[in-house]
Predicted model as a PDB file, atoms N, CA, C, CB and O in Angstrom, pLDDT in the B-factor column:
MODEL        1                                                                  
ATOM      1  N   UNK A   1     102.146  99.321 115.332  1.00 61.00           N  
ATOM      2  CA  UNK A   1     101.747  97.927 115.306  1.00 61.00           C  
ATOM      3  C   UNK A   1     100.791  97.661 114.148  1.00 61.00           C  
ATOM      4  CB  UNK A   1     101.099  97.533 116.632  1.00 61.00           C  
ATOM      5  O   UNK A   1     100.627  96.608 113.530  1.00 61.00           O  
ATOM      6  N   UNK A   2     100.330  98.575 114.023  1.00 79.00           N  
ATOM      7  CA  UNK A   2      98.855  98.891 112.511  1.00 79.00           C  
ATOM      8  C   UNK A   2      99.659  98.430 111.369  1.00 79.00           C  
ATOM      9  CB  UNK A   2      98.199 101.009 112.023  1.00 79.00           C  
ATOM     10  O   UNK A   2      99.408  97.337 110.861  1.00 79.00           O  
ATOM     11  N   UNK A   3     100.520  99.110 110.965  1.00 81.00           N  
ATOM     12  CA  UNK A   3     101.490  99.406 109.947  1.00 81.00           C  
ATOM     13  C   UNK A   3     101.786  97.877 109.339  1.00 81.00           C  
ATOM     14  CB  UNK A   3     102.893 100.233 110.612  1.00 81.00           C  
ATOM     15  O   UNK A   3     101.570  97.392 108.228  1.00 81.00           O  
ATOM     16  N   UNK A   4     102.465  97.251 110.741  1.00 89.00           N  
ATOM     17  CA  UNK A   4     102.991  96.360 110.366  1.00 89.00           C  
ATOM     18  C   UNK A   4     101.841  95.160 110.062  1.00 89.00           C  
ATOM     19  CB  UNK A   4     104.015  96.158 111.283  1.00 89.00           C  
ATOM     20  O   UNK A   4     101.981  94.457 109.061  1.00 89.00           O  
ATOM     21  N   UNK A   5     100.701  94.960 110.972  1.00 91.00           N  
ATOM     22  CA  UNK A   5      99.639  94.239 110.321  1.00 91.00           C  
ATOM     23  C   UNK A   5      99.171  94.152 108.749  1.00 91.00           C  
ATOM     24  CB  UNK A   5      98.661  94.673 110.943  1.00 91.00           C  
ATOM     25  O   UNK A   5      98.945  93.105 108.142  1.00 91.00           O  
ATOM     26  N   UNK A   6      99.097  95.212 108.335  1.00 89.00           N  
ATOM     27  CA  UNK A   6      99.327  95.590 106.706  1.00 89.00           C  
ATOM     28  C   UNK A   6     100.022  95.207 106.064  1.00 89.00           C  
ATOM     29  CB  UNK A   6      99.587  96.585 106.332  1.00 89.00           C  
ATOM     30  O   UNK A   6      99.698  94.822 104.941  1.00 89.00           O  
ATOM     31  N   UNK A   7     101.584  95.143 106.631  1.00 94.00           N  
ATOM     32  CA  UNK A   7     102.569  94.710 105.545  1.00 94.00           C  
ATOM     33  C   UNK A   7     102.774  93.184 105.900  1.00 94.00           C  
ATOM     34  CB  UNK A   7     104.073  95.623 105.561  1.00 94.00           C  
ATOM     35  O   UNK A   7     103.594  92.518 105.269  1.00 94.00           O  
ATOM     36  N   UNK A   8     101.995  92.626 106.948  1.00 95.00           N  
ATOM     37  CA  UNK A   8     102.044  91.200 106.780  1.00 95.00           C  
ATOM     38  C   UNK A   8     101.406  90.843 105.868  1.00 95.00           C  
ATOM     39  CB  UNK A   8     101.694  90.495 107.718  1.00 95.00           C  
ATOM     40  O   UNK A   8     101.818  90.130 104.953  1.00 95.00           O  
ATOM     41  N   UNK A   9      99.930  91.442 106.034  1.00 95.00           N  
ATOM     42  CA  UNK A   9      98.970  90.858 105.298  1.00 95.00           C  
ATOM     43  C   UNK A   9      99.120  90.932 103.546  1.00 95.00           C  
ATOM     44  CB  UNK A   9      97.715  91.532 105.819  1.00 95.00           C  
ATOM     45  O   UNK A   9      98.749  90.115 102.703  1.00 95.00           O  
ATOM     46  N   UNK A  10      99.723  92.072 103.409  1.00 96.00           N  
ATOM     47  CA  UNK A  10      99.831  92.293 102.247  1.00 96.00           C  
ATOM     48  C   UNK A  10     100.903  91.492 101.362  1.00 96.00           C  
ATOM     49  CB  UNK A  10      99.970  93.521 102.255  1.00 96.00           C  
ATOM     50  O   UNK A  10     100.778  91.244 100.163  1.00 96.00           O  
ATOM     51  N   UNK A  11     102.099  91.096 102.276  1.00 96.00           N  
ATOM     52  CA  UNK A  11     103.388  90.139 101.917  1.00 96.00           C  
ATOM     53  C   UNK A  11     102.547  88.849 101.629  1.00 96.00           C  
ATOM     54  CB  UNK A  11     104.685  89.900 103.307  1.00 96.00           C  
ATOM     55  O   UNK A  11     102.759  88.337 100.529  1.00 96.00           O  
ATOM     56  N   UNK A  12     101.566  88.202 102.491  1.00 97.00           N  
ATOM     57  CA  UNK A  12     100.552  87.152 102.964  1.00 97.00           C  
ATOM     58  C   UNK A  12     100.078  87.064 101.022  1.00 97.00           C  
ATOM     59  CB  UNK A  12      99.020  87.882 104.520  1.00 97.00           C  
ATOM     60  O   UNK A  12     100.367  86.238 100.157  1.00 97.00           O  
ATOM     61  N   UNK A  13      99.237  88.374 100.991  1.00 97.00           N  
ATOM     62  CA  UNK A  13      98.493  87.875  99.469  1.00 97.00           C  
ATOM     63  C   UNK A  13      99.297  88.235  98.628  1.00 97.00           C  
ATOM     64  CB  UNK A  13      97.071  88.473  98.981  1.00 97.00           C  
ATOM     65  O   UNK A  13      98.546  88.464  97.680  1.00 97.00           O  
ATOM     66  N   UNK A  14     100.549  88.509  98.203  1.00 98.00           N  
ATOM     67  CA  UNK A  14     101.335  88.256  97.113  1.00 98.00           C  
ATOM     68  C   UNK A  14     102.195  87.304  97.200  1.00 98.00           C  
ATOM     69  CB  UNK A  14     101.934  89.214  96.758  1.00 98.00           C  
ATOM     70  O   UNK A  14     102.776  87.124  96.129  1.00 98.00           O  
ATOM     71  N   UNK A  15     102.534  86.582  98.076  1.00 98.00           N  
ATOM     72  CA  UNK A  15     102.784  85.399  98.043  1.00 98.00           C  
ATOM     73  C   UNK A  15     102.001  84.093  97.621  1.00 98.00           C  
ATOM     74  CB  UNK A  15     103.084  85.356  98.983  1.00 98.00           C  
ATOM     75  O   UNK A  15     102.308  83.176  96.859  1.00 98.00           O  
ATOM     76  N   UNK A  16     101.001  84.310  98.305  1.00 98.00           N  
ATOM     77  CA  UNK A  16      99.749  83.399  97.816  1.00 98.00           C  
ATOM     78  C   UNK A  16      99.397  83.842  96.461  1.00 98.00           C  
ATOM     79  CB  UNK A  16      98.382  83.532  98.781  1.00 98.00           C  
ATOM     80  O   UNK A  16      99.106  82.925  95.693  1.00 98.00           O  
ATOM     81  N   UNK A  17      99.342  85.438  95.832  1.00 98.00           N  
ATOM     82  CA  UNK A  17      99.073  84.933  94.226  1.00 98.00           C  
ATOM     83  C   UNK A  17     100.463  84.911  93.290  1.00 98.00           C  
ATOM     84  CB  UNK A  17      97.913  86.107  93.406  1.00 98.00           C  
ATOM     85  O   UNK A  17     100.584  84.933  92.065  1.00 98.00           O  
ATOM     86  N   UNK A  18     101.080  84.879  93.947  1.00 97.00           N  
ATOM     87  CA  UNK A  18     102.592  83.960  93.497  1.00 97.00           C  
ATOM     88  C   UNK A  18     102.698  82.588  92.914  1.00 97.00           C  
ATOM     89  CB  UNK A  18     103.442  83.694  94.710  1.00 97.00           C  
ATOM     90  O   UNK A  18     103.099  81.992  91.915  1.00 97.00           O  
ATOM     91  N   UNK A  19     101.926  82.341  94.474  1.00 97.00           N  
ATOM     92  CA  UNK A  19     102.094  80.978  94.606  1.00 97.00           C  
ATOM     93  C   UNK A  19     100.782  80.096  93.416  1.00 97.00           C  
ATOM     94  CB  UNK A  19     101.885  80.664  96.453  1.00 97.00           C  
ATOM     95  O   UNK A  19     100.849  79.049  92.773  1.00 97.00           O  
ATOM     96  N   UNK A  20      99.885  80.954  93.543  1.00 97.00           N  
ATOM     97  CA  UNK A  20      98.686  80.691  92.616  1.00 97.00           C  
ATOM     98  C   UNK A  20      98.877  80.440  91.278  1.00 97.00           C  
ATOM     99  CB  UNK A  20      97.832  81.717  92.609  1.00 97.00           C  
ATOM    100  O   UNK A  20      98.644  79.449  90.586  1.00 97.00           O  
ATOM    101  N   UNK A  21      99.420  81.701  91.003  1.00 96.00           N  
ATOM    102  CA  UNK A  21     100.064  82.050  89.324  1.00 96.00           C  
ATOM    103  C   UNK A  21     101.042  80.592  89.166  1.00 96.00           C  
ATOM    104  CB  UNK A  21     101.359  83.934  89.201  1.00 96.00           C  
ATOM    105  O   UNK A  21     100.817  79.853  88.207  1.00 96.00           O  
ATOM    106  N   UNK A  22     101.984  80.287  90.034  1.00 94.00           N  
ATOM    107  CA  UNK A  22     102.843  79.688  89.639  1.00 94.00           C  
ATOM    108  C   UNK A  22     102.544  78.366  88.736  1.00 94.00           C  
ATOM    109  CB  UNK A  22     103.480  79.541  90.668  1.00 94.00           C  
ATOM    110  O   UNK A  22     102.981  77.878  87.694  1.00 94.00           O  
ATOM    111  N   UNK A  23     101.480  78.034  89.793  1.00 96.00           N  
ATOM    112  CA  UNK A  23     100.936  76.424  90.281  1.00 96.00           C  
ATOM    113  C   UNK A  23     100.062  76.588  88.520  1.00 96.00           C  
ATOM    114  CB  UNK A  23      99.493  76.229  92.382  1.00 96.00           C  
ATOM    115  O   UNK A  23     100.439  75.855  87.606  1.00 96.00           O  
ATOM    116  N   UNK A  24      99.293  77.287  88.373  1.00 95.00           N  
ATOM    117  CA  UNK A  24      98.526  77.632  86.909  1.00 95.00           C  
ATOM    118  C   UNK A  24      99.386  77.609  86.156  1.00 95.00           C  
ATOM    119  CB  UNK A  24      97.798  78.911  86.648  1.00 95.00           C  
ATOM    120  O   UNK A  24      98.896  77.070  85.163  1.00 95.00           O  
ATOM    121  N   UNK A  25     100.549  77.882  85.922  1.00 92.00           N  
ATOM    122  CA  UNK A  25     101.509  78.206  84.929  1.00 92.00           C  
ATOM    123  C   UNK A  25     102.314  76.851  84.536  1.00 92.00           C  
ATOM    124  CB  UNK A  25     102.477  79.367  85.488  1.00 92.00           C  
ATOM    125  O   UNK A  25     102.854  76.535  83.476  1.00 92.00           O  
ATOM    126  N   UNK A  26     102.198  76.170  85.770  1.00 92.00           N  
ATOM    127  CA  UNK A  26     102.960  74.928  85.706  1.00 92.00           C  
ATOM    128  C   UNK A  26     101.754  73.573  85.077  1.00 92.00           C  
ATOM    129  CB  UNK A  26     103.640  74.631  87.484  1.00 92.00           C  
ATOM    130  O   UNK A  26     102.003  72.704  84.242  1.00 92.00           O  
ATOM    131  N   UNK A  27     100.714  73.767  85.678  1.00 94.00           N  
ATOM    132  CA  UNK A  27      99.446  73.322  84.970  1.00 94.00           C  
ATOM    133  C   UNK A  27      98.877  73.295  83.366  1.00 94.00           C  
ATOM    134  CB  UNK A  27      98.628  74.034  85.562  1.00 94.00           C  
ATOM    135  O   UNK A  27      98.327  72.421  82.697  1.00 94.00           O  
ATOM    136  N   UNK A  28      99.253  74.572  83.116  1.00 93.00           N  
ATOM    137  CA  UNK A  28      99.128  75.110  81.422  1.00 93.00           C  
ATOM    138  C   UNK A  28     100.298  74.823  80.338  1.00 93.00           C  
ATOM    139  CB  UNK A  28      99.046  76.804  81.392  1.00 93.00           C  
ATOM    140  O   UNK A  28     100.262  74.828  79.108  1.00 93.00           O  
ATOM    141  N   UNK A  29     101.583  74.517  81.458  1.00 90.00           N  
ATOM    142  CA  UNK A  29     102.842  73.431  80.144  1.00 90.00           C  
ATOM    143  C   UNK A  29     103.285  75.123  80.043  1.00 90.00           C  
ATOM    144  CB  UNK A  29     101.958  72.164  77.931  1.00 90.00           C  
ATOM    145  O   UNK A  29     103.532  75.169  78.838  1.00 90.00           O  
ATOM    146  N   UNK A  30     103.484  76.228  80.446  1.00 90.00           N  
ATOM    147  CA  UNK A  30     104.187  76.895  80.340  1.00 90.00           C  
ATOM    148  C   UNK A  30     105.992  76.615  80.338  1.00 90.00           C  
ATOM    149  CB  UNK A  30     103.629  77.537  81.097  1.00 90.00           C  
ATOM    150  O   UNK A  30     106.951  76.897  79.619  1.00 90.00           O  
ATOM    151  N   UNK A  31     105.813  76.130  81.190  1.00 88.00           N  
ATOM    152  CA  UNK A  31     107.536  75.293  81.230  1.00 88.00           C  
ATOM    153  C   UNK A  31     108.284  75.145  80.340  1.00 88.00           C  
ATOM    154  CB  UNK A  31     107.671  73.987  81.519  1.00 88.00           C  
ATOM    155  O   UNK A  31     109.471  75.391  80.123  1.00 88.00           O  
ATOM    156  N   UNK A  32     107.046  74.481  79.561  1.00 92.00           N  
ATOM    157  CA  UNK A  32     107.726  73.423  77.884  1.00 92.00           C  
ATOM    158  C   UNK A  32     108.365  74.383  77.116  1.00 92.00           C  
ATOM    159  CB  UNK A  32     106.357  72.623  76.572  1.00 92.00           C  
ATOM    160  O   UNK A  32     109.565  74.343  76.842  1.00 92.00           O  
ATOM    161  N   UNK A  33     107.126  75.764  76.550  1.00 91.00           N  
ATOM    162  CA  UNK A  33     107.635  77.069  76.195  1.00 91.00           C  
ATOM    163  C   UNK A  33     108.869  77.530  75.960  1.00 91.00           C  
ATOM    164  CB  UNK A  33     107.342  77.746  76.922  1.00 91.00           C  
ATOM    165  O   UNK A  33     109.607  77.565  74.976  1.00 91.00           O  
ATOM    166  N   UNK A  34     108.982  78.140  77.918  1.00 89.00           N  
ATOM    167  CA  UNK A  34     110.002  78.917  78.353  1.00 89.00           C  
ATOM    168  C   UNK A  34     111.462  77.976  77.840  1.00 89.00           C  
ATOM    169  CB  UNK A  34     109.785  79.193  80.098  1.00 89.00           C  
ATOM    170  O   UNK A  34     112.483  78.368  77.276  1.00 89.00           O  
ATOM    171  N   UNK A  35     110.955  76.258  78.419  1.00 90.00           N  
ATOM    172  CA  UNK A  35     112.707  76.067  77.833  1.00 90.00           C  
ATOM    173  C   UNK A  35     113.016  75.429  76.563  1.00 90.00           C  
ATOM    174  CB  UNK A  35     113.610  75.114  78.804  1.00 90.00           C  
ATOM    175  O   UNK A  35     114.134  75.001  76.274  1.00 90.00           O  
ATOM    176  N   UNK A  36     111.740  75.367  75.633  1.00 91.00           N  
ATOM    177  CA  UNK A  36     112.068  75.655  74.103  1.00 91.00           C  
ATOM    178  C   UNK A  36     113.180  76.531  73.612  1.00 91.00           C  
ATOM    179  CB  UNK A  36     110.955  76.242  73.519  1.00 91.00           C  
ATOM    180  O   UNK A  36     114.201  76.277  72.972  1.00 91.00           O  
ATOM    181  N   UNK A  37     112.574  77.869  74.205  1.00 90.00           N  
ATOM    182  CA  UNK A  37     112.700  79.099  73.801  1.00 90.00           C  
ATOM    183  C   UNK A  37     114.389  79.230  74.108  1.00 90.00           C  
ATOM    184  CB  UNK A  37     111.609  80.148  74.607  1.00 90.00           C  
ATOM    185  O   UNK A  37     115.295  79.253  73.275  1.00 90.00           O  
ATOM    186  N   UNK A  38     114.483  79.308  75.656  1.00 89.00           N  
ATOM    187  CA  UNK A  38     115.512  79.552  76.373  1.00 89.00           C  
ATOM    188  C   UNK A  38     116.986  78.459  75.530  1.00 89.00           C  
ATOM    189  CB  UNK A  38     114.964  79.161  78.102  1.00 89.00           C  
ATOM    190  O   UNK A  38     118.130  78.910  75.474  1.00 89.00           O  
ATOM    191  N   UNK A  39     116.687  77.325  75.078  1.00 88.00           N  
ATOM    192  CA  UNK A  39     117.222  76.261  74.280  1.00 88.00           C  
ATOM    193  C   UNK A  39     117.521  76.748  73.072  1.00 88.00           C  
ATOM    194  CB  UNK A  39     116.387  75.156  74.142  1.00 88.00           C  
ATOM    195  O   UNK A  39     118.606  76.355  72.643  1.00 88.00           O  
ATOM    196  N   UNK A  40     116.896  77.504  72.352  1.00 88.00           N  
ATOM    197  CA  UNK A  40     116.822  77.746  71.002  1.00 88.00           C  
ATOM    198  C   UNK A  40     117.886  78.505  71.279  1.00 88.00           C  
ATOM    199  CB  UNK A  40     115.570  78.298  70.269  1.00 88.00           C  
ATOM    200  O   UNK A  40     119.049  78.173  71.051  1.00 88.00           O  
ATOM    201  N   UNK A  41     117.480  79.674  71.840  1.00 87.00           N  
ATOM    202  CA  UNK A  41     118.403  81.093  72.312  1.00 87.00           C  
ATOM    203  C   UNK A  41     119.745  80.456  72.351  1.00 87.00           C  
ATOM    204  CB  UNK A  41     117.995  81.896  74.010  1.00 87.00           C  
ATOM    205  O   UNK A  41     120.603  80.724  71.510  1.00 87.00           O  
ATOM    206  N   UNK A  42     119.914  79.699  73.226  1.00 85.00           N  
ATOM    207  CA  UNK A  42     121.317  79.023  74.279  1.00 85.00           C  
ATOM    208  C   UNK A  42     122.460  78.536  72.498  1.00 85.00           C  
ATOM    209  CB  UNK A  42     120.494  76.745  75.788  1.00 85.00           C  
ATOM    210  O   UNK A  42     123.621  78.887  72.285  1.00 85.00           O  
ATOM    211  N   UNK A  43     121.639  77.762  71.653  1.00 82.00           N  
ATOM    212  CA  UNK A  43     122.448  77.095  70.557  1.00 82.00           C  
ATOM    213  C   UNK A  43     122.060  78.157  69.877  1.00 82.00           C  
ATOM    214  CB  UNK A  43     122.175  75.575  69.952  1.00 82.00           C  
ATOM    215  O   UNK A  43     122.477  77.759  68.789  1.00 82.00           O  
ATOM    216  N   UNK A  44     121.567  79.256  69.622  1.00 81.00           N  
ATOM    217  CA  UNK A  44     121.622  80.272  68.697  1.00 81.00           C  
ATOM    218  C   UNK A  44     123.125  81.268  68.734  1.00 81.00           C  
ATOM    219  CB  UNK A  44     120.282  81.121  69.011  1.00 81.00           C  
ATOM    220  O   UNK A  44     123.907  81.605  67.845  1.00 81.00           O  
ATOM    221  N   UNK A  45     123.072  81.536  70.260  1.00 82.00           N  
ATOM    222  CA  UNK A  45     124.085  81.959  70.845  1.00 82.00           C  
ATOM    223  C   UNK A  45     125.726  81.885  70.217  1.00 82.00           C  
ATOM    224  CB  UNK A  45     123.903  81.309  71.966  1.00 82.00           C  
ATOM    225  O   UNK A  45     126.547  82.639  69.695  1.00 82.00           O  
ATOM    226  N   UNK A  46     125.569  80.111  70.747  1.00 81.00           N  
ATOM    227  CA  UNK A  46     127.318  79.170  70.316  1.00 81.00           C  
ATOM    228  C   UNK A  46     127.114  78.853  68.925  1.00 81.00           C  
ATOM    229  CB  UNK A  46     127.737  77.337  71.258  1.00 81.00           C  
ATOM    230  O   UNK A  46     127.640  77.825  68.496  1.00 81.00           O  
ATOM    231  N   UNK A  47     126.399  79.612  68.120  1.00 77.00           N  
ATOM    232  CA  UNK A  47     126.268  78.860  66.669  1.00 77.00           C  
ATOM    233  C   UNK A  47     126.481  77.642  66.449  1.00 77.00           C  
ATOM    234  CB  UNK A  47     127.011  79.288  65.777  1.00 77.00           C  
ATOM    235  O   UNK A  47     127.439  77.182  65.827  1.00 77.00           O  
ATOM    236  N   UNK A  48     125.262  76.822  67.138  1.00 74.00           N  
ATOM    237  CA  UNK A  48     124.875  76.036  66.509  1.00 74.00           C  
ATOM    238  C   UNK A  48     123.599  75.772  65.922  1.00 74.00           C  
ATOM    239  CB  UNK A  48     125.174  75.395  66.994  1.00 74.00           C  
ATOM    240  O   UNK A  48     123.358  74.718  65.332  1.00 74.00           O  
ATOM    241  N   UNK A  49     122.637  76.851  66.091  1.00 56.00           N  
ATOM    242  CA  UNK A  49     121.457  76.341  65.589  1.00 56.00           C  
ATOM    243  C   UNK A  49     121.521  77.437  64.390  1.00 56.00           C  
ATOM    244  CB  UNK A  49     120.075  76.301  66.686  1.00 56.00           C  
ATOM    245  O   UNK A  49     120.636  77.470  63.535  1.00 56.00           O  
TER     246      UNK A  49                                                      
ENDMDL                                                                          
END                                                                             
């Protein structure tokens, strides 16, 4: 029963700094970045950029 108290708790705070990180990441315009980037890549790809 120990065991499993642990692996709640522990599922508990990596979710929450999941959830933390995320919320910061989305706050800081990381987004904009990732689908610059991911965009560039995508028409680099099909030659067009």
């Amino acid at each position: 029963m120990r065991k499993e108290t642990g692996f709640r708790l522990l599922r508990t705070a990596l979710l929450t700094a999941a959830a933390a990180l995320t919320v910061f990441g989305l706050m800081n315009g990381e987004f904009q970045k990732v689908l610059q980037k991911a965009a560039a890549i995508c028409l680099e790809c099909i030659g067009i950029g």
